[in-house]
mmCIF entry with sequence, helices, sheets and N, C-alpha, C, O atoms, coordinates in Angstrom:
data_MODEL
# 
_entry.id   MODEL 
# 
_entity.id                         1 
_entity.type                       polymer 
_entity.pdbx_number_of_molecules   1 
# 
_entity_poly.entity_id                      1 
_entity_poly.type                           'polypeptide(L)' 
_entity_poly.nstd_linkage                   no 
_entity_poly.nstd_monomer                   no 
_entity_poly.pdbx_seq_one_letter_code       
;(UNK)(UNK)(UNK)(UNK)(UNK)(UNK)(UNK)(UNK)(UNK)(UNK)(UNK)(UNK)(UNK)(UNK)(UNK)(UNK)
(UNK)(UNK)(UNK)(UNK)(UNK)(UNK)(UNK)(UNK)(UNK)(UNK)(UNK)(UNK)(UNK)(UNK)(UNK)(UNK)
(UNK)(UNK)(UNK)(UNK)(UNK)(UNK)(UNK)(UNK)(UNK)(UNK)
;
_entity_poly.pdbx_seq_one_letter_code_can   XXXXXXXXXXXXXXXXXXXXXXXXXXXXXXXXXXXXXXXXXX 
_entity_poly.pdbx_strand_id                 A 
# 
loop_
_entity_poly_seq.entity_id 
_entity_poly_seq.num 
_entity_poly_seq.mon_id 
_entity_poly_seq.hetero 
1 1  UNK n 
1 2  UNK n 
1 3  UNK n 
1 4  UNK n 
1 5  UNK n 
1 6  UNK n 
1 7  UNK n 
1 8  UNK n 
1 9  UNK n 
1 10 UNK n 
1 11 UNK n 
1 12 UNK n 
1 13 UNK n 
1 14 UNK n 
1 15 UNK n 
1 16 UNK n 
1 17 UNK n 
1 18 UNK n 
1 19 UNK n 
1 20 UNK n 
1 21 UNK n 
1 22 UNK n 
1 23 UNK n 
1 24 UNK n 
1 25 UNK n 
1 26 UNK n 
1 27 UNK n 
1 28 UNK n 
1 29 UNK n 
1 30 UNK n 
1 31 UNK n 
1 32 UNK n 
1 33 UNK n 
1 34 UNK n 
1 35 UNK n 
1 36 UNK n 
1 37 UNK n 
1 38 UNK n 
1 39 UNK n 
1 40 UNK n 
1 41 UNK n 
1 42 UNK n 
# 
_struct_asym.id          A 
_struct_asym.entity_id   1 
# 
_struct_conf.conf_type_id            HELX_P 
_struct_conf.id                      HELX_P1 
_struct_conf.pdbx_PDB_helix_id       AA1 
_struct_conf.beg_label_comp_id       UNK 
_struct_conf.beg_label_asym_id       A 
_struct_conf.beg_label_seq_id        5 
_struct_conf.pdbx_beg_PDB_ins_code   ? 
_struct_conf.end_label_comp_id       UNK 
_struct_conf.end_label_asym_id       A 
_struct_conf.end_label_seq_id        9 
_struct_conf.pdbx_end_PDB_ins_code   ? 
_struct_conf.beg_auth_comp_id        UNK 
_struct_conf.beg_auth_asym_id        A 
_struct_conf.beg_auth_seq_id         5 
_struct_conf.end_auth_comp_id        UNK 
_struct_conf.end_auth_asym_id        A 
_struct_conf.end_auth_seq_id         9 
_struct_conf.pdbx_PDB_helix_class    1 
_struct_conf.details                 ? 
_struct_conf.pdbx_PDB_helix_length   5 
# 
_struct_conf_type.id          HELX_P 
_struct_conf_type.criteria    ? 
_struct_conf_type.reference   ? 
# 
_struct_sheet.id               AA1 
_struct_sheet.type             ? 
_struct_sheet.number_strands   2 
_struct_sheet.details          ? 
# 
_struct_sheet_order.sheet_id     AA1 
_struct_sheet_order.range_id_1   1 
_struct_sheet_order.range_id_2   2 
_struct_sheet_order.offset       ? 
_struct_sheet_order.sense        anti-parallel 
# 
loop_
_struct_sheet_range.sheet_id 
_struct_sheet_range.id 
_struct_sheet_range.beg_label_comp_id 
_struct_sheet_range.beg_label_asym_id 
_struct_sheet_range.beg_label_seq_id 
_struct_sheet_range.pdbx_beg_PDB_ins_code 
_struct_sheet_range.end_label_comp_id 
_struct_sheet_range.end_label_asym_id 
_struct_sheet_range.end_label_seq_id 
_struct_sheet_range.pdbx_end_PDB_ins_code 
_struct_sheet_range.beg_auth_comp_id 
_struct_sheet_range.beg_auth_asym_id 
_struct_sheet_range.beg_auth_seq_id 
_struct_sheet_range.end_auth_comp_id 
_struct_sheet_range.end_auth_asym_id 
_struct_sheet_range.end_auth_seq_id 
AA1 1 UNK A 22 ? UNK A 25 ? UNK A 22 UNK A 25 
AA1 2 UNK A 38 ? UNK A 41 ? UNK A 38 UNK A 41 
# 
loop_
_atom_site.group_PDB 
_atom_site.id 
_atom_site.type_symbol 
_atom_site.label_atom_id 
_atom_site.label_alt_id 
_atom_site.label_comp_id 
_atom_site.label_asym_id 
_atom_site.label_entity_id 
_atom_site.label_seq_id 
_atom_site.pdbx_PDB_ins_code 
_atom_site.Cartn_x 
_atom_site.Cartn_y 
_atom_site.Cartn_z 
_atom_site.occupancy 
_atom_site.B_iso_or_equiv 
_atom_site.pdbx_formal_charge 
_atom_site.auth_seq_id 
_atom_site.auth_comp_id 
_atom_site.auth_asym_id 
_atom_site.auth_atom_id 
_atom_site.pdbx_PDB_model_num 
ATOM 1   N N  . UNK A 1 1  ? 5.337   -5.213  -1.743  1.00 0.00 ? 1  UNK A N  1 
ATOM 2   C CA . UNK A 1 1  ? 4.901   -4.621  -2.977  1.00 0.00 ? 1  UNK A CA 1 
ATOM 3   C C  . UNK A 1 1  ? 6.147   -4.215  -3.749  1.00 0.00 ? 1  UNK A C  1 
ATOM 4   O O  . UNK A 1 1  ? 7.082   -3.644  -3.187  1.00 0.00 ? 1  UNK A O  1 
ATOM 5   N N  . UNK A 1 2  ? 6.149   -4.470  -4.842  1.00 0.00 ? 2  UNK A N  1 
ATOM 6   C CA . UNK A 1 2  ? 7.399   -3.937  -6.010  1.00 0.00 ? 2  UNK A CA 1 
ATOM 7   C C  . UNK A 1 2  ? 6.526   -3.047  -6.996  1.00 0.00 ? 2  UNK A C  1 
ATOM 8   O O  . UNK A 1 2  ? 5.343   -3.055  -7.338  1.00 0.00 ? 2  UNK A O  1 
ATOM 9   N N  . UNK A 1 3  ? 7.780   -2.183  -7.338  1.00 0.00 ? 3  UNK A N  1 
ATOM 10  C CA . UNK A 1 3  ? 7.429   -0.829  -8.760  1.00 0.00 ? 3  UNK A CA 1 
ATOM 11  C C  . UNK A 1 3  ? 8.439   -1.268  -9.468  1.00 0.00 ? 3  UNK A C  1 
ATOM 12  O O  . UNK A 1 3  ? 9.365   -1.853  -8.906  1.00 0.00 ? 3  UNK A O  1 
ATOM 13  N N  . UNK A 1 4  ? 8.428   -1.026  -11.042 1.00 0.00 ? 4  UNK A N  1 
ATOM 14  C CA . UNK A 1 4  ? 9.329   -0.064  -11.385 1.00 0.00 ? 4  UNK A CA 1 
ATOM 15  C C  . UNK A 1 4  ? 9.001   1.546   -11.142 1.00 0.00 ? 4  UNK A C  1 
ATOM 16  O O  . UNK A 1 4  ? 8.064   2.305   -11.388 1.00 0.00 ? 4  UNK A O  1 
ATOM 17  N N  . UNK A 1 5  ? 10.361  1.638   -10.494 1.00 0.00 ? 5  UNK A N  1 
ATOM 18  C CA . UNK A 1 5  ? 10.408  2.923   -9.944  1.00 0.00 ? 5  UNK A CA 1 
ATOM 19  C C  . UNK A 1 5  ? 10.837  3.893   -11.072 1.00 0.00 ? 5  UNK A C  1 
ATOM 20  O O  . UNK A 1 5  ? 10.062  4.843   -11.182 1.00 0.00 ? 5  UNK A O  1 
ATOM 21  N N  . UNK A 1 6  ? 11.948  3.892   -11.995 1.00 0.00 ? 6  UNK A N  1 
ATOM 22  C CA . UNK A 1 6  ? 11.824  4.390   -13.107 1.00 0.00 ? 6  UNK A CA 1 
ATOM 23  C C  . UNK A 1 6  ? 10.758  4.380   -14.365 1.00 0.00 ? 6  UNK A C  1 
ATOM 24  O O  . UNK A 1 6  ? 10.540  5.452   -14.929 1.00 0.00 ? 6  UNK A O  1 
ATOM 25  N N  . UNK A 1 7  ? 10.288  3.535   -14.681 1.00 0.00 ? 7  UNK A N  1 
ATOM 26  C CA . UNK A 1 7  ? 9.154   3.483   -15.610 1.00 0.00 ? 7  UNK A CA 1 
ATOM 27  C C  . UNK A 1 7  ? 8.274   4.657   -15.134 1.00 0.00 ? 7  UNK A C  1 
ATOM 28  O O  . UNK A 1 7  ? 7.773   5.514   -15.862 1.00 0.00 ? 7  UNK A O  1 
ATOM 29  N N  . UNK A 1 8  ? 8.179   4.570   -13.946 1.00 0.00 ? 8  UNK A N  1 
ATOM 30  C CA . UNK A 1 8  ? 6.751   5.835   -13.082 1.00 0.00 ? 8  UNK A CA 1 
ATOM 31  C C  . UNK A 1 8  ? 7.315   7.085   -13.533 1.00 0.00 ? 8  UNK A C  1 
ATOM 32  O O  . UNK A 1 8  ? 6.764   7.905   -14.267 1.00 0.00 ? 8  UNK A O  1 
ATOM 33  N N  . UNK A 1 9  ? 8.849   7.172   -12.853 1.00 0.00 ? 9  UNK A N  1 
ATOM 34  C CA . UNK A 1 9  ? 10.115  8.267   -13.229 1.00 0.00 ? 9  UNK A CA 1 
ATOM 35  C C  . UNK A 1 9  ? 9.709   9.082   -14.633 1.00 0.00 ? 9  UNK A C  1 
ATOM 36  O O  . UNK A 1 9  ? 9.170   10.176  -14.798 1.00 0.00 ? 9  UNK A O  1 
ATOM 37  N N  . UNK A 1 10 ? 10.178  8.119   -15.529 1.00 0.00 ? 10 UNK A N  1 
ATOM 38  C CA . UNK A 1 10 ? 10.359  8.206   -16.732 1.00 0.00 ? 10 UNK A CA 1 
ATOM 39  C C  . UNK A 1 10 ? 9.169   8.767   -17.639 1.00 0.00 ? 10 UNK A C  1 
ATOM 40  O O  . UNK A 1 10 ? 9.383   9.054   -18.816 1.00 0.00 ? 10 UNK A O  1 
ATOM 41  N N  . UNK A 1 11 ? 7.676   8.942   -16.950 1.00 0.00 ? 11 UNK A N  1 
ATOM 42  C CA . UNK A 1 11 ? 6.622   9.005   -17.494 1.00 0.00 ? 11 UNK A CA 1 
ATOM 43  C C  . UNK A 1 11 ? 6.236   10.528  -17.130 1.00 0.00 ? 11 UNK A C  1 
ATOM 44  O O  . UNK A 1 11 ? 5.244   11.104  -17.576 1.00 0.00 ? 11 UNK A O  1 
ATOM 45  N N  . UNK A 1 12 ? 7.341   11.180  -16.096 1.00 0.00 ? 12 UNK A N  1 
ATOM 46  C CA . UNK A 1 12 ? 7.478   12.639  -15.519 1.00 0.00 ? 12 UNK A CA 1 
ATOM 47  C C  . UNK A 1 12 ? 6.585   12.624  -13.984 1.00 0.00 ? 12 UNK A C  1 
ATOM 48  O O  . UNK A 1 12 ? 6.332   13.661  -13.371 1.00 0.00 ? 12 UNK A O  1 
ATOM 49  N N  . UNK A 1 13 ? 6.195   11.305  -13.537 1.00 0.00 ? 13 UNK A N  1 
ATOM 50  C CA . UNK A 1 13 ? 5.142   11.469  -12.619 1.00 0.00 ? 13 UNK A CA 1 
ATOM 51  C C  . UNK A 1 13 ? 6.292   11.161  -10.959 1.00 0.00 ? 13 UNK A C  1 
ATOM 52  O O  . UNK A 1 13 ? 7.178   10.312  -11.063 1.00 0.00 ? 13 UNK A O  1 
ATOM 53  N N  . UNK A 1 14 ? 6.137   11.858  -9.705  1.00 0.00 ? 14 UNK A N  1 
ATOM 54  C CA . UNK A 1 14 ? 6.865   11.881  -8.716  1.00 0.00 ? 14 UNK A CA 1 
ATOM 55  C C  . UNK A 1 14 ? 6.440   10.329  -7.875  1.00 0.00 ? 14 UNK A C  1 
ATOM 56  O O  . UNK A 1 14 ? 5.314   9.928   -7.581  1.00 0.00 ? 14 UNK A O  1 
ATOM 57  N N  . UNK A 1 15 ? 7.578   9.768   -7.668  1.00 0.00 ? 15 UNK A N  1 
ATOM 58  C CA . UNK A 1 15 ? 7.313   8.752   -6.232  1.00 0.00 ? 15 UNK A CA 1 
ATOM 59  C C  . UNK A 1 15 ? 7.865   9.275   -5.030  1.00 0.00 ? 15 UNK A C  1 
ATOM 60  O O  . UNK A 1 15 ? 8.704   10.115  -4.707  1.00 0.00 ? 15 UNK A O  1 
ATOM 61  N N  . UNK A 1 16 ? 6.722   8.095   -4.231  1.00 0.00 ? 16 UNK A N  1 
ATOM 62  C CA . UNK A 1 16 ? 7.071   8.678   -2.826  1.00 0.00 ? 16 UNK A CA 1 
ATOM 63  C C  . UNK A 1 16 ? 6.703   7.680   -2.372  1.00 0.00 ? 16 UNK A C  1 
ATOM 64  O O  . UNK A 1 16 ? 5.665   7.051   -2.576  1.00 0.00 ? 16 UNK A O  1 
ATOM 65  N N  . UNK A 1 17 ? 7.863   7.412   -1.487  1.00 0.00 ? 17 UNK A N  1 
ATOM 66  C CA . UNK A 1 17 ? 8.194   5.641   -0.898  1.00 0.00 ? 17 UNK A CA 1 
ATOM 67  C C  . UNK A 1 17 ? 7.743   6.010   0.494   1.00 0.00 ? 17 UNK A C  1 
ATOM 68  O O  . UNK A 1 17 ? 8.801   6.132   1.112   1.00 0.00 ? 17 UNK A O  1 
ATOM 69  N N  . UNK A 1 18 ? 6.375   6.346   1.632   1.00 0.00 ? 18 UNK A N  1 
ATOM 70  C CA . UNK A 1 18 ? 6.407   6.062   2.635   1.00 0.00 ? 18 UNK A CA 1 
ATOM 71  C C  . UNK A 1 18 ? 7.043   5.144   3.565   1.00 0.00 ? 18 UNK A C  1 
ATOM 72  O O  . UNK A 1 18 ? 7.149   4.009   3.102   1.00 0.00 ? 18 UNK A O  1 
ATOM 73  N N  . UNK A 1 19 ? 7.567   5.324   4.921   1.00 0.00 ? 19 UNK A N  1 
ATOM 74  C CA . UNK A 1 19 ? 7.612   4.440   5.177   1.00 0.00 ? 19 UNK A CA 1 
ATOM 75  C C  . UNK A 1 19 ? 6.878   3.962   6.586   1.00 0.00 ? 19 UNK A C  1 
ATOM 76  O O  . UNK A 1 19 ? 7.241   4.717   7.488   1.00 0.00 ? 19 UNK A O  1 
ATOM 77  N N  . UNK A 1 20 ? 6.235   3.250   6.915   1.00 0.00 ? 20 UNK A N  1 
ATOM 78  C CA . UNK A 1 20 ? 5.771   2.728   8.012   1.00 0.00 ? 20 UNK A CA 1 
ATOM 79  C C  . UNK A 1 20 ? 6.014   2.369   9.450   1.00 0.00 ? 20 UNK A C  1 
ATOM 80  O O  . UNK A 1 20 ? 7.202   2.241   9.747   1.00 0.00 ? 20 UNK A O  1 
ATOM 81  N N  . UNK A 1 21 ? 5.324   2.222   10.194  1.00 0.00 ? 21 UNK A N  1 
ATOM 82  C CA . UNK A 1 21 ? 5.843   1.326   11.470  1.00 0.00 ? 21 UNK A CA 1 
ATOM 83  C C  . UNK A 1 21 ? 5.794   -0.527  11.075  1.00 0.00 ? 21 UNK A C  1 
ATOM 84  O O  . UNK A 1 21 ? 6.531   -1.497  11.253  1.00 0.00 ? 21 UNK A O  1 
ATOM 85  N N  . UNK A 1 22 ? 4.237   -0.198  10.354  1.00 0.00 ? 22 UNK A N  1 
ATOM 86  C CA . UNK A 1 22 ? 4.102   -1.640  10.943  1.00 0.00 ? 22 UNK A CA 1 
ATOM 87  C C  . UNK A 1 22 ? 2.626   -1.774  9.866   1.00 0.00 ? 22 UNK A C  1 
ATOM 88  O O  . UNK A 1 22 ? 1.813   -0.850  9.888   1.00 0.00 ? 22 UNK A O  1 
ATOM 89  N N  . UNK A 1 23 ? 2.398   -2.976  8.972   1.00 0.00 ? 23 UNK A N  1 
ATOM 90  C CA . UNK A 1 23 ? 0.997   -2.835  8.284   1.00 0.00 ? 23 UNK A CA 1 
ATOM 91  C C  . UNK A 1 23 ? 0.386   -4.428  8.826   1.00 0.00 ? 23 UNK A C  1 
ATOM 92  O O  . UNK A 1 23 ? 0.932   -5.517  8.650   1.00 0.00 ? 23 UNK A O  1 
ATOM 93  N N  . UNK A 1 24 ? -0.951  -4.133  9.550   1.00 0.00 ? 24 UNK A N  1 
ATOM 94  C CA . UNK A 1 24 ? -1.326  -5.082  10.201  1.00 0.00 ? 24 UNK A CA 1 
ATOM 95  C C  . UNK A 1 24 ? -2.461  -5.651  8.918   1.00 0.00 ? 24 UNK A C  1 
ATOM 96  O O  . UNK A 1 24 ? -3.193  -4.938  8.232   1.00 0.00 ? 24 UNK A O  1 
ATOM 97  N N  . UNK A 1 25 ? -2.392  -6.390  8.894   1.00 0.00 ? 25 UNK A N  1 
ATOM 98  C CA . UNK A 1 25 ? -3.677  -7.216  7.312   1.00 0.00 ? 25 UNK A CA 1 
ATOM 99  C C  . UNK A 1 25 ? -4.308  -8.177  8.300   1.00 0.00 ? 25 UNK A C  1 
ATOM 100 O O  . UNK A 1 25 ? -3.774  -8.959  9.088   1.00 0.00 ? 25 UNK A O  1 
ATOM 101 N N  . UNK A 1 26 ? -6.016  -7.826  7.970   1.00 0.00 ? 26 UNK A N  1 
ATOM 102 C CA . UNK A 1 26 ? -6.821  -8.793  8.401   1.00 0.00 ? 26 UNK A CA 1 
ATOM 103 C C  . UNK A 1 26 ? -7.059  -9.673  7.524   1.00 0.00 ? 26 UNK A C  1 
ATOM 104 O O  . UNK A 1 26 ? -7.570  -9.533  6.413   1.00 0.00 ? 26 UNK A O  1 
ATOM 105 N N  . UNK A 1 27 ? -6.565  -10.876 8.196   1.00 0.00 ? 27 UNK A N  1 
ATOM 106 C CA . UNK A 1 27 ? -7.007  -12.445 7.638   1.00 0.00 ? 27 UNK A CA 1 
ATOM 107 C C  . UNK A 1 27 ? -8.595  -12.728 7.570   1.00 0.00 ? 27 UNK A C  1 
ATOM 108 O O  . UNK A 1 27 ? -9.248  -13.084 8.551   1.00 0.00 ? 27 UNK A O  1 
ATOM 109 N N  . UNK A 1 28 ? -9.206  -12.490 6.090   1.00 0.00 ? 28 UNK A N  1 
ATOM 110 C CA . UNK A 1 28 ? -10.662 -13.043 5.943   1.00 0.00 ? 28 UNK A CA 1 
ATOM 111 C C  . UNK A 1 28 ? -10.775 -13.834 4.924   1.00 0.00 ? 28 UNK A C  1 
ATOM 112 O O  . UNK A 1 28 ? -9.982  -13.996 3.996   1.00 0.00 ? 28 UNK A O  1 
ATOM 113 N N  . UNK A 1 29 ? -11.771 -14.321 5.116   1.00 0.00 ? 29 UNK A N  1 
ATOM 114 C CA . UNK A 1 29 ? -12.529 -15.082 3.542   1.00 0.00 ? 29 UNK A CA 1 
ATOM 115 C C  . UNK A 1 29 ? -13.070 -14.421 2.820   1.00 0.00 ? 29 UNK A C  1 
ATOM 116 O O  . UNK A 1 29 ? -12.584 -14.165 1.718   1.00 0.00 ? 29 UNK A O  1 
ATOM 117 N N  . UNK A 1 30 ? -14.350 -13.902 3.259   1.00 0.00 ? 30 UNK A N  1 
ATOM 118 C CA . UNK A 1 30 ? -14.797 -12.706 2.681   1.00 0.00 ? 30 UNK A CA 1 
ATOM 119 C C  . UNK A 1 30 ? -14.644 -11.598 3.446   1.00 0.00 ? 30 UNK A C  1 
ATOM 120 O O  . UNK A 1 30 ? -14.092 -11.580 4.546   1.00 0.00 ? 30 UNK A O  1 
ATOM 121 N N  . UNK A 1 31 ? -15.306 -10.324 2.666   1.00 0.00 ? 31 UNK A N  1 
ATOM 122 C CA . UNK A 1 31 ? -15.459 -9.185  3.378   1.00 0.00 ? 31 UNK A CA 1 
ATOM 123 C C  . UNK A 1 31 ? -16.404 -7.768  2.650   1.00 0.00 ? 31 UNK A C  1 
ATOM 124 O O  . UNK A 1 31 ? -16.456 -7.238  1.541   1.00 0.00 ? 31 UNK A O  1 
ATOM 125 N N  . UNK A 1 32 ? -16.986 -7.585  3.830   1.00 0.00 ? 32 UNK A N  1 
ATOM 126 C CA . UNK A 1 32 ? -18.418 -6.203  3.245   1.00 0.00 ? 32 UNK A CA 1 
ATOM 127 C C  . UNK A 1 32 ? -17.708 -4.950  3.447   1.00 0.00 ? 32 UNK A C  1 
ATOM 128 O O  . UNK A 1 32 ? -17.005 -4.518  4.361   1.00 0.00 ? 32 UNK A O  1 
ATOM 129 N N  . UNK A 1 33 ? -18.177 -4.398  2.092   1.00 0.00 ? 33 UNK A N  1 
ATOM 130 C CA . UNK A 1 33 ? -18.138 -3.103  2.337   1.00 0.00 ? 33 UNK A CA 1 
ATOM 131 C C  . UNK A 1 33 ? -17.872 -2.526  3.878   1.00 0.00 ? 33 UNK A C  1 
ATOM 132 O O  . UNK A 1 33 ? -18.547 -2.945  4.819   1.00 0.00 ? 33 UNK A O  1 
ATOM 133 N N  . UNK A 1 34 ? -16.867 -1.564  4.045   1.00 0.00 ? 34 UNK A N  1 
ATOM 134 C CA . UNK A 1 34 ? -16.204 -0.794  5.228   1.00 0.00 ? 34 UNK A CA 1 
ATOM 135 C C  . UNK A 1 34 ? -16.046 -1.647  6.301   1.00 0.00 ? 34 UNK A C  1 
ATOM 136 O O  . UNK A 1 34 ? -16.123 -1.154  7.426   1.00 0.00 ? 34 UNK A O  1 
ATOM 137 N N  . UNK A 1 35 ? -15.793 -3.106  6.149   1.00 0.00 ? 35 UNK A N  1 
ATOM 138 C CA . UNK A 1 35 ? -14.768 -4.240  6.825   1.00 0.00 ? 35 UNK A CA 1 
ATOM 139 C C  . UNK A 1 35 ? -13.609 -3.309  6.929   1.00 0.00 ? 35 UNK A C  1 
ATOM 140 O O  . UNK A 1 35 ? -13.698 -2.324  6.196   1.00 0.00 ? 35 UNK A O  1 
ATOM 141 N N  . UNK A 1 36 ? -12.484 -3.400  7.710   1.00 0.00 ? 36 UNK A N  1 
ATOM 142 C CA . UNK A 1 36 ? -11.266 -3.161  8.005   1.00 0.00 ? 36 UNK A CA 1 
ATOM 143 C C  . UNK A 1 36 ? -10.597 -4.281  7.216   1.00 0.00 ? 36 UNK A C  1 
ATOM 144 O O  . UNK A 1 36 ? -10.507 -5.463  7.546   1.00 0.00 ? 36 UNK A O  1 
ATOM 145 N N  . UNK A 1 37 ? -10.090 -3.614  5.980   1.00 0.00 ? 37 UNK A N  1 
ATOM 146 C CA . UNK A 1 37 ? -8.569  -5.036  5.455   1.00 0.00 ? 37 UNK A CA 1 
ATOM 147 C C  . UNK A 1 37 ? -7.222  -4.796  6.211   1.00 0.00 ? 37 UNK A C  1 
ATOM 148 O O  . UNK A 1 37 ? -6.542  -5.760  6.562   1.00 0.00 ? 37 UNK A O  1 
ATOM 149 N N  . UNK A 1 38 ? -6.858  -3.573  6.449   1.00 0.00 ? 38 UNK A N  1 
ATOM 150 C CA . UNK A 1 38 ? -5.304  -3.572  7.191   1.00 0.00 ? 38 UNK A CA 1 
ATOM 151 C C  . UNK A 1 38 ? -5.508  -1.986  7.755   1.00 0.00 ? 38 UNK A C  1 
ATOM 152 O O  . UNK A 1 38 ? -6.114  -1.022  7.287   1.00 0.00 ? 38 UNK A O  1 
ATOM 153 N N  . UNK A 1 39 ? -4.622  -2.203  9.118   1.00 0.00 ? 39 UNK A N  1 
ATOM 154 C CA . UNK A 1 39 ? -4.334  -1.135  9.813   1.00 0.00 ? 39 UNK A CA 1 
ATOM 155 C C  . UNK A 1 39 ? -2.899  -0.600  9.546   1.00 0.00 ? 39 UNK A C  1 
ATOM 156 O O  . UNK A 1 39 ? -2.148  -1.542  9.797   1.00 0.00 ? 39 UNK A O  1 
ATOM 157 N N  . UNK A 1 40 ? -2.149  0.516   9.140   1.00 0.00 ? 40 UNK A N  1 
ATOM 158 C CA . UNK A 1 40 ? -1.359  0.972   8.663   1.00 0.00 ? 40 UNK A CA 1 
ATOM 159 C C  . UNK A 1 40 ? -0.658  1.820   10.009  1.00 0.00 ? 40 UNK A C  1 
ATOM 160 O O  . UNK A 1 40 ? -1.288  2.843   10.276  1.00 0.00 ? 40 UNK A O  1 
ATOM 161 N N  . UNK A 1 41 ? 0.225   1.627   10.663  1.00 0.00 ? 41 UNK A N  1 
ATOM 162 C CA . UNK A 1 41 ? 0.904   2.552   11.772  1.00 0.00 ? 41 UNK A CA 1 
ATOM 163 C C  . UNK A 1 41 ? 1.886   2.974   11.493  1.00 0.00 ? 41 UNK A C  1 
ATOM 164 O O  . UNK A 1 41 ? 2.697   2.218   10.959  1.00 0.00 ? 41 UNK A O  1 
ATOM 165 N N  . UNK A 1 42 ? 2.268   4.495   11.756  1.00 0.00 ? 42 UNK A N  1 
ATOM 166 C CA . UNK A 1 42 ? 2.645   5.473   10.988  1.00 0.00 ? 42 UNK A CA 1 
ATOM 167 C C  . UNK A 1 42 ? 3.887   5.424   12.206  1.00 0.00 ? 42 UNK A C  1 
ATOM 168 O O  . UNK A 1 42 ? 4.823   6.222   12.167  1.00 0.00 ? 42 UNK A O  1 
# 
């Protein structure tokens, strides 16, 4: 994923760059309501 990180800056609003272990994305075609798209490990 990319920002401008200043434009956000510049508008007076704060970033905050988490950072992760690891973001797992499930490979689907489709998907229903409260499907799992990605697991996020902290």
């Amino acid at each position: 994923m990319t920002f401008d990180q200043g434009a956000i800056e510049s508008k007076g609003l704060k970033t905050i760059k988490p950072v992760y272990e690891d973001v797992i994305v499930e490979k689907r075609e489709t998907c229903q309501s409260r499907d799992v798209l990605m697991t996020i490990v902290k």
